[in-house]
N, C-alpha and C positions, 0 to 999 in steps of 0.2 A: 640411483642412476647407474647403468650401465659401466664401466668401463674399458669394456671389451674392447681391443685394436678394431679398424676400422678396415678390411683391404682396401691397400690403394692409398689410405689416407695416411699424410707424414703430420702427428701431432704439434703443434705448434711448438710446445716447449723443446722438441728434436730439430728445431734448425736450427743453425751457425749463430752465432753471435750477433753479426752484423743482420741477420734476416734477409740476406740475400736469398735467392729463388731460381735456380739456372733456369726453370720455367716460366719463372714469372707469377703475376698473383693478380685473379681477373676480379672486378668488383662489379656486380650485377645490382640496380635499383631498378624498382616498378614502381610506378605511381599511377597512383586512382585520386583524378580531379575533382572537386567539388562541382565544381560547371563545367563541361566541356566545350568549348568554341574554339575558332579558329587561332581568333587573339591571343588567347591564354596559349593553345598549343605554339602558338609563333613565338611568343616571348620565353615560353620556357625551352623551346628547344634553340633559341636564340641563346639566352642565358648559357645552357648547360654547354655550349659549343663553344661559347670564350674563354669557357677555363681553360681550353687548349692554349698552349706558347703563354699563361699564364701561371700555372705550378708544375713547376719545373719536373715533379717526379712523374708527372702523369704522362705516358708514354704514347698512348693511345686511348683514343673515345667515338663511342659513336651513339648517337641516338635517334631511338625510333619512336613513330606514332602508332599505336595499334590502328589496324584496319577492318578489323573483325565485327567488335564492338559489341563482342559477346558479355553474357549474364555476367561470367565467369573472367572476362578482359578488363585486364588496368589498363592507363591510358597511355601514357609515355614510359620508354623506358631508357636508359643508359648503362653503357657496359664500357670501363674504361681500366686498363689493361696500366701494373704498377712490376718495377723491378725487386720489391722487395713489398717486409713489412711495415718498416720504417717510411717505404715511398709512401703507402696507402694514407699512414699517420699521418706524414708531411700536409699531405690533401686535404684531409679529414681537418685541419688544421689553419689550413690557410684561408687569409684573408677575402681572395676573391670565392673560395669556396664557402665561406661562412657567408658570403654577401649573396650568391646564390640561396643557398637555404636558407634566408631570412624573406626572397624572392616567395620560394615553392612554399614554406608554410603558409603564406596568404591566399594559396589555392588548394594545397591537396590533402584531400582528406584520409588518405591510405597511404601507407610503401612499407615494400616487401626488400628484401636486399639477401644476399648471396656472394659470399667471397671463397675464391675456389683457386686451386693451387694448377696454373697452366694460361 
């Protein structure tokens, strides 16, 4: 494996104690459905949108439906925006978030994810 510095990138074990972020810390998932319909896409972007004013670290969220519907296209996706590392954990952790993902496993057969410093 590589080691080489990254530009641009601050290695995780280089931040502060607490894992604050004066930029924040973006968390990017895709998912690829097993079935696509209408249903499935309403309840889960129904779902993914109540974790909002439900865990507390999660600052921002938003999610989208692909419209492409290309070879190459997942289907839904979410991008929700943490003050720290610790936020993201909190999330990752919490009750209504685990109840979500006990949701999307009964549908999706793929996800990609992406956590990025900004």
């Amino acid at each position: 494996m590589n080691d080489a510095p990254v530009l641009g990138v601050t290695p995780v074990a280089e931040l502060n104690a607490a894992n604050a972020l004066p930029q924040g810390l973006t968390h990017v998932v895709m998912f690829r459905l097993r079935e696509r319909d209408e249903e499935t896409l309403g309840a889960i972007q129904e779902r993914i949108r109540g974790l909002m004013g439900k865990v507390p670290s999660l600052l921002a969220l938003e999610v989208g439906v692909d419209v492409l519907c290309s070879e190459r296209s997942f289907d839904v996706v979410l991008i929700a925006r943490f003050a720290s590392l610790d936020g993201l954990a909190a999330y990752q952790t919490h009750p209504a978030h685990q109840q979500v993902l006990a949701f999307l496993a009964q549908h999706v057969a793929a996800s990609v994810a992406v956590d990025y410093l900004g």
